[in-house]
C-alpha positions in Angstrom: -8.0 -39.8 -8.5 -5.4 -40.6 -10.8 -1.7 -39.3 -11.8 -1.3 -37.3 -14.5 -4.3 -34.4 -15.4 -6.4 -33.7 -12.8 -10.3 -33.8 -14.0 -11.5 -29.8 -14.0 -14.4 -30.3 -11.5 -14.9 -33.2 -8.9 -17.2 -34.7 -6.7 -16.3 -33.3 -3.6 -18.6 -34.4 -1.2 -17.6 -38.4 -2.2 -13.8 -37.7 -2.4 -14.3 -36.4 1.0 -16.2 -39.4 2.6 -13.7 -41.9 0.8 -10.7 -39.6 2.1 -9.1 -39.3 -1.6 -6.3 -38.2 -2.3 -4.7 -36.6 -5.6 -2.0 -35.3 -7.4 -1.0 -34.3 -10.9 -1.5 -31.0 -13.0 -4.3 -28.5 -13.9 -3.9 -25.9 -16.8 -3.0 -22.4 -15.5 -5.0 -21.2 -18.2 -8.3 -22.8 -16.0 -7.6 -19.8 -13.6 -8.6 -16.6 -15.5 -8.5 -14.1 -12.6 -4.6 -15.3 -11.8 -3.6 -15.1 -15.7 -5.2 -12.2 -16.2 -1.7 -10.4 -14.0 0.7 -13.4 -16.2 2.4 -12.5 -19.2 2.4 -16.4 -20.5 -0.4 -19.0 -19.5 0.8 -22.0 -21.0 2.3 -23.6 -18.0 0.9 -26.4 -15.6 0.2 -26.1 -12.2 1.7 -28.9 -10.0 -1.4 -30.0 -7.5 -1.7 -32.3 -4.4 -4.7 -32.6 -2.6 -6.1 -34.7 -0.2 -10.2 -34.3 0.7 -11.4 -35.4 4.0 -14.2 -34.5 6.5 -13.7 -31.9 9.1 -16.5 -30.7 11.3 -18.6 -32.9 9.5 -18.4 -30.8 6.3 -15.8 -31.9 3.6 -12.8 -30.1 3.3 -9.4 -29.9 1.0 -5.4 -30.0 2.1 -2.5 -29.7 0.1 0.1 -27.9 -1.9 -0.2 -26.4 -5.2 2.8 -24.9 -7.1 3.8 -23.2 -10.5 5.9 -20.9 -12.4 4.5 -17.6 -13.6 6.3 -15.0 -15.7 5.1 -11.9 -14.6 6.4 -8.0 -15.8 8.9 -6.6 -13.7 7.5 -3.6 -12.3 10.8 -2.2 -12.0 12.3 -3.0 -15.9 9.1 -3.8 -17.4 10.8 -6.8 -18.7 9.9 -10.7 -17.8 10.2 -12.2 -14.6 9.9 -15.5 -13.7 8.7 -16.6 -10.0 7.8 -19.5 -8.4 4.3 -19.6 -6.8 3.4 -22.3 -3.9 0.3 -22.4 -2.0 -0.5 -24.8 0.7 -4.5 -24.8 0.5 -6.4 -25.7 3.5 -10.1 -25.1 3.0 -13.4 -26.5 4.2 -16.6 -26.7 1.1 -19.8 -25.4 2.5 -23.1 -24.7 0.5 -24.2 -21.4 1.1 -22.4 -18.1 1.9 -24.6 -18.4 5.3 -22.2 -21.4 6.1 -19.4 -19.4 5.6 -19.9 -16.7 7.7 -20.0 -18.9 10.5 -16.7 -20.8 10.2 -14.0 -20.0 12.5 -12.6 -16.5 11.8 -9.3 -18.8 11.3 -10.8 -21.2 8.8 -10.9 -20.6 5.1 -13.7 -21.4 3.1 -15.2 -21.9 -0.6 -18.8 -22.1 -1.3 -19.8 -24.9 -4.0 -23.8 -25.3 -4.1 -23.4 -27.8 -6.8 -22.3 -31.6 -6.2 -19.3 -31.0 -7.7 -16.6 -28.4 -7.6 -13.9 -27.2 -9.9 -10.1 -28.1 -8.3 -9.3 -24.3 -9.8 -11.9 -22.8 -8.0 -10.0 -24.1 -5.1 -6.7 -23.2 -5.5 -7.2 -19.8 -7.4 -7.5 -18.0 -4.5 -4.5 -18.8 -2.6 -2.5 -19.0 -5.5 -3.3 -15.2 -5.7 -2.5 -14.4 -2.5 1.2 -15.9 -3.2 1.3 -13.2 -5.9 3.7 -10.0 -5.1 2.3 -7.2 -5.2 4.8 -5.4 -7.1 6.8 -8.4 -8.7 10.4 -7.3 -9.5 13.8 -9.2 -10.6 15.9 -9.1 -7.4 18.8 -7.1 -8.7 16.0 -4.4 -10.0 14.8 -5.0 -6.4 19.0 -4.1 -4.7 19.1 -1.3 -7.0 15.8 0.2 -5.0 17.7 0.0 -2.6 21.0 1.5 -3.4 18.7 4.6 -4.9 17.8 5.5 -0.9 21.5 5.6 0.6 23.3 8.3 1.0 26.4 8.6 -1.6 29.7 7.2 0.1 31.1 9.0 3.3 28.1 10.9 4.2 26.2 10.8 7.3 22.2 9.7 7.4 21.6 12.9 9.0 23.6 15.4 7.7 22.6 18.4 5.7 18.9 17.1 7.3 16.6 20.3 7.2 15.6 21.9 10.1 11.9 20.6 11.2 9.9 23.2 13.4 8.3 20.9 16.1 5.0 22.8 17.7 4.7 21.2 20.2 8.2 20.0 21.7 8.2 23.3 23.5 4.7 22.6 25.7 6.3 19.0 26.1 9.1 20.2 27.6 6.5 22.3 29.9 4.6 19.4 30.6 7.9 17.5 31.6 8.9 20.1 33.9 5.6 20.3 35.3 6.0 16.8 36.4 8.9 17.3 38.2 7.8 19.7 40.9 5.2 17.7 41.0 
């Protein structure tokens, strides 16, 4: 494979026999489910891969990177992150084949010759997502909302909690020790 654009689907099972590797760029836009949470899809996503056989099945390594503007769940305004995935994932042909990987192995089923490079990096590009996304002073003022105001104890003015069961504890305890 070539610098520069990376083709949208490849032959997986030959790139993996020859031991390719690649690098270059693929559209965000190809990955619908990720850009469906981005405010702005027209950015490129920065790919190396390198295909290879592994347990005599092919399989795909490699780093994958990009910036996303996402809404601050805090502000409501933009925030950019920086997204990096490092994709390590063997190709089988059925879902029977992947339920018996490795519970430690990741997987992506392709029953076609050739597979789509977004179908295999969508997935852990997602996982890189926050959950809550949040610009990191919106993120220290979180924070400052839970302290107590200057001078003043944690525990002070703390409400009385009626406990149940601390008294048949203490029993129990004392139980024990005539024991």
């Amino acid at each position: 494979m070539s610098p520069g654009h990376l083709p949208l689907d490849v032959d997986y099972r030959r790139l993996a026999r020859d031991r390719e590797q690649g690098a270059g760029t693929v559209p965000l836009e190809r990955l619908g489910r990720l850009c469906e949470q981005l405010i702005s899809t027209d950015q490129q996503i920065v790919v190396a891969l390198d295909f290879s056989m592994r347990r005599h099945r092919p399989s795909v390594a490699g780093e994958v990177s990009v910036d996303v503007l996402l809404t601050c769940q805090r502000c409501m305004e933009p925030v950019s992150l920086h997204l990096t995935a490092v994709i390590d994932t063997l190709i089988v042909e059925s879902e029977d084949a992947l339920a018996s990987l490795d519970p430690e192995e990741d997987g992506v089923v392709c029953e076609e010759k050739r597979i789509s490079i977004a179908e295999i990096i969508e997935d852990d590009l997602m996982i890189d997502l926050p959950i809550s996304p949040r610009h990191d002073t919106c993120a220290e003022a979180d924070i400052e909302n839970f302290r107590p105001p200057n001078g003043q104890d944690e525990n002070e003015d703390a409400p009385d909690v009626h406990r149940p069961f601390a008294a048949l504890g203490a029993m129990k305890a004392e139980l024990q020790e005539k024991n």
